[in-house]
C-alpha positions in Angstrom: -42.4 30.8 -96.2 -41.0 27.4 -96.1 -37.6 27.7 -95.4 -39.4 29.8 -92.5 -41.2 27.6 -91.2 -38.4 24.8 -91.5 -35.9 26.8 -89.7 -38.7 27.3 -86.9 -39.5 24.0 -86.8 -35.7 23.0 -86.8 -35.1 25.1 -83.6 -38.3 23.6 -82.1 -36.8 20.3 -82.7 -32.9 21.3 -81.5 -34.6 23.2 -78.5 -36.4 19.3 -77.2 -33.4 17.6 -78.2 -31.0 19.9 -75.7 -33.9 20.2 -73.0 -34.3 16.5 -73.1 -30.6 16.1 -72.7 -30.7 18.1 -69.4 -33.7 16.2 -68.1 -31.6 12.8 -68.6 -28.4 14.6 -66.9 -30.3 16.1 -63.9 -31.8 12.6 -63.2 -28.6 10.5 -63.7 -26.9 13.3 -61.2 -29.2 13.4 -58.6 -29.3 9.4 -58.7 -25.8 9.6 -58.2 -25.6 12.2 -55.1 -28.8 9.7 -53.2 -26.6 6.5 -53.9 -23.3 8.0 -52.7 -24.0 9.5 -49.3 -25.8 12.8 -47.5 -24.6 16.1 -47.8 -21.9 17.9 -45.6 -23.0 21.1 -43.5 -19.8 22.5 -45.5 -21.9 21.3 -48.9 -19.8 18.1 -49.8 -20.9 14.9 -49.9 -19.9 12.5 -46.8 -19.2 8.4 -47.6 -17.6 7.3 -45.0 -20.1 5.4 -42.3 -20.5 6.8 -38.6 -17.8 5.5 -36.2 -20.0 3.1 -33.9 -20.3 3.2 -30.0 -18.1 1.3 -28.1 -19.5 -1.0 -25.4 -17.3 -1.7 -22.0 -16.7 -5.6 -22.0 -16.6 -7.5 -18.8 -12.3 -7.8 -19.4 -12.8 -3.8 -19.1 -14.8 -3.7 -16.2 -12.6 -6.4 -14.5 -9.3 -4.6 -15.3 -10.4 -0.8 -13.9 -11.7 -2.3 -10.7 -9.6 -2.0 -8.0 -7.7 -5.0 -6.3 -9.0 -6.1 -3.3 -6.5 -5.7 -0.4 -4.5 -9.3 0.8 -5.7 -10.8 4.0 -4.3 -10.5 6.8 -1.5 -13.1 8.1 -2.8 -15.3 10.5 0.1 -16.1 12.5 2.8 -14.7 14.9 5.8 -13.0 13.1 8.7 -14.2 15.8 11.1 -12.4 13.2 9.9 -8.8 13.7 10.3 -9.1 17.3 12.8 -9.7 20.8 13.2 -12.5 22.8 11.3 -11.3 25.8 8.5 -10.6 23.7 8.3 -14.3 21.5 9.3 -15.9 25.4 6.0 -14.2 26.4 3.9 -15.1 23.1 5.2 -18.8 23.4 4.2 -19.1 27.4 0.9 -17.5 26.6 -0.4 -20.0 23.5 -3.6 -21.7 24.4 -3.7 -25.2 24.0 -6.0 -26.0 20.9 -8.1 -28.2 22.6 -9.1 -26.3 25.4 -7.3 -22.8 26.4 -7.0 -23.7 29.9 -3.9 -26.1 29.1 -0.5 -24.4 27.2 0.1 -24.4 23.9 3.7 -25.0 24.5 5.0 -27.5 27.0 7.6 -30.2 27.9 6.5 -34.1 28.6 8.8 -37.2 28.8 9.4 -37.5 25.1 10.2 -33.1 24.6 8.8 -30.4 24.0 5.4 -30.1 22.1 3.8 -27.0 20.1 -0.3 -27.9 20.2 -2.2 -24.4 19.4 -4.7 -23.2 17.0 -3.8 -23.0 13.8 -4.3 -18.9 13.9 -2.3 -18.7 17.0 0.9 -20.5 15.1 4.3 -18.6 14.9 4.9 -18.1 11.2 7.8 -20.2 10.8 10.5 -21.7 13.4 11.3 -20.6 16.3 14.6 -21.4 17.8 14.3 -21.8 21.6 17.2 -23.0 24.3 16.5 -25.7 26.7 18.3 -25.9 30.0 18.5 -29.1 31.8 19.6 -29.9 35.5 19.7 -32.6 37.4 17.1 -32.8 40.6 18.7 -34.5 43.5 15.8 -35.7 45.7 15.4 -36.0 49.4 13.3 -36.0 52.7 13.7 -33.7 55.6 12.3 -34.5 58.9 11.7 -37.5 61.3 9.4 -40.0 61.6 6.1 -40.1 60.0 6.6 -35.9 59.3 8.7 -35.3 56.7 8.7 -33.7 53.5 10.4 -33.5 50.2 13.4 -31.4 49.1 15.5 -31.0 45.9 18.6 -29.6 45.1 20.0 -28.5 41.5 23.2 -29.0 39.3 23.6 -28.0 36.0 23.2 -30.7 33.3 23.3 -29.6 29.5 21.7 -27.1 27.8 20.6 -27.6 23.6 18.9 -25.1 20.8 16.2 -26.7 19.2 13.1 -25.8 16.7 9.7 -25.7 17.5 7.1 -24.6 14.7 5.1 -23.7 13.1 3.2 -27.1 12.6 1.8 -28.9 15.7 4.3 -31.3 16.8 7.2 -32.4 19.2 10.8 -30.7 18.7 13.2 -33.2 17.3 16.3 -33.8 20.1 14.2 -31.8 23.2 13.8 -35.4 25.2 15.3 -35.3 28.5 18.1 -37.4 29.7 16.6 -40.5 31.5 16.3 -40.2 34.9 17.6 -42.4 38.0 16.9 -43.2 41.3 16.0 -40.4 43.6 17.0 -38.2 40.7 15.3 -36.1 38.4 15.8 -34.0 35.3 14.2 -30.2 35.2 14.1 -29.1 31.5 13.7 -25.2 31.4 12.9 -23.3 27.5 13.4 -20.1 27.5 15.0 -17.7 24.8 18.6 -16.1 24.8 21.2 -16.9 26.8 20.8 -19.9 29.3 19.6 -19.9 33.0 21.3 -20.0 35.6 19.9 -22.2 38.4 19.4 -18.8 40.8 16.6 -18.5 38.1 15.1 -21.8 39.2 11.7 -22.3 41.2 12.4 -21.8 44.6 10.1 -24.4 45.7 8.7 -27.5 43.2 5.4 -29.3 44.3 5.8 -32.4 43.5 3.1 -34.6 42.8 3.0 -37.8 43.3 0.6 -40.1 40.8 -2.3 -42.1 41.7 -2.0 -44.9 41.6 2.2 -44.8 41.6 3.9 -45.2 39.0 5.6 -47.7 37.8 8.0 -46.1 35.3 9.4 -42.2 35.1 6.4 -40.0 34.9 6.5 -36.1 34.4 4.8 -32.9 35.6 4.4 -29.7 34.4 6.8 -26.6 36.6 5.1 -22.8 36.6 8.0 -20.6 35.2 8.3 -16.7 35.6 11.7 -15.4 34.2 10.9 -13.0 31.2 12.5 -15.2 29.0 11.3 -18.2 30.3 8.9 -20.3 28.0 7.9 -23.0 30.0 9.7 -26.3 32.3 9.4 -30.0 32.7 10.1 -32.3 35.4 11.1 -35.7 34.5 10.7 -37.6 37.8 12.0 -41.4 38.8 9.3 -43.7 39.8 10.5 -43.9 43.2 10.5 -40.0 43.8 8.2 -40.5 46.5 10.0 -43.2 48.4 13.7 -41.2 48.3 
């Protein structure tokens, strides 16, 4: 009866000793599986962290949008075009104090560009100026007379004119002398001939008269034709 009862009570005491065991294990195991990460739908255990969300930056934003288109030139492109078309830009230019008066025109010291700053040509222009001599005159008898001209050829030069404001270097007219006059003519191309001269000048005499050369503006038509001077002798009315 003894050794009975010790063998029962030895596998009551090896029965707590291996159910005590398991207790510690499943503890220490289910410890371990909360500490390292969740499980996988596939029954694995995941422990790597979720990839986070990224946020556009303003470099992002900046770098998708689309550029904004450049602005528009403003200025005349005399490159892209003919002569007859820049002759009839140039004669056309307003003056940029008041676009009554021309943009482009010849006084006693050359020729001067004085536009807008919009209305500029984009870079040089090359124009031709054609120069003859004005022989002046009076017809008639008496106190009724009037004045008349006659032309000869004098010189003709290229010069530049653009695209800032300003006078042409080397576009001054020859002096003039007594009873004679110089007409400067700009125009583009090949040089005018003096058929494509005014047929009739009005000449203008200054009040009160002058006592030096003085100078007037002359309407041009040719295609070509930009614009024209008159440099006259202080005596023009007297010859």
């Amino acid at each position: 009866m003894s050794a009975t009862r010790r063998s029962r009570s030895g596998a009551a005491v090896l029965a707590g000793a291996v159910a005590a065991a398991l207790g510690i294990a499943g503890c220490t195991s289910a410890g371990s599986t909360g500490a390292a990460g969740t499980p996988s739908p596939s029954g694995t255990v995941s422990t790597s962290a979720p990839a986070p969300t990224a946020t556009p930056t303003a470099a992002t934003a900046t770098s998708s949008a689309t550029a904004a288109p450049a602005p528009s030139p403003t200025c005349f492109d005399t490159t892209m075009v003919g002569d007859t078309t820049v002759a009839g830009y140039l004669s056309r230019l307003p003056g940029s104090a008041r676009i009554v008066d021309p943009g482009i025109f010849m006084a006693l010291d050359g020729l001067h560009l004085d536009t807008g700053t919009s209305q500029r040509p984009c870079g040089p222009v090359t124009v031709r100026i054609t120069r003859f001599t004005v022989r002046l005159s009076h017809t008639g008898s008496g106190t009724v007379t009037r004045p008349s001209y006659a032309y000869s050829p004098l010189d003709s030069t290229e010069v530049t004119v653009g695209p800032a404001n300003g006078l042409a270097p080397g576009s001054a007219p020859p002096a003039t002398s007594h009873c004679s006059g110089v007409l400067s003519v700009v125009q583009l191309g090949a040089p005018v001939k003096d058929t494509d001269l005014p047929q009739q000048l009005n000449l203008v005499t200054p009040s009160p008269a002058p006592t030096g050369p003085y100078h007037q503006n002359v309407k041009v038509i040719g295609e070509r034709q930009v614009a024209a001077g008159l440099a006259l002798p202080a005596d023009a009315a007297t010859c």
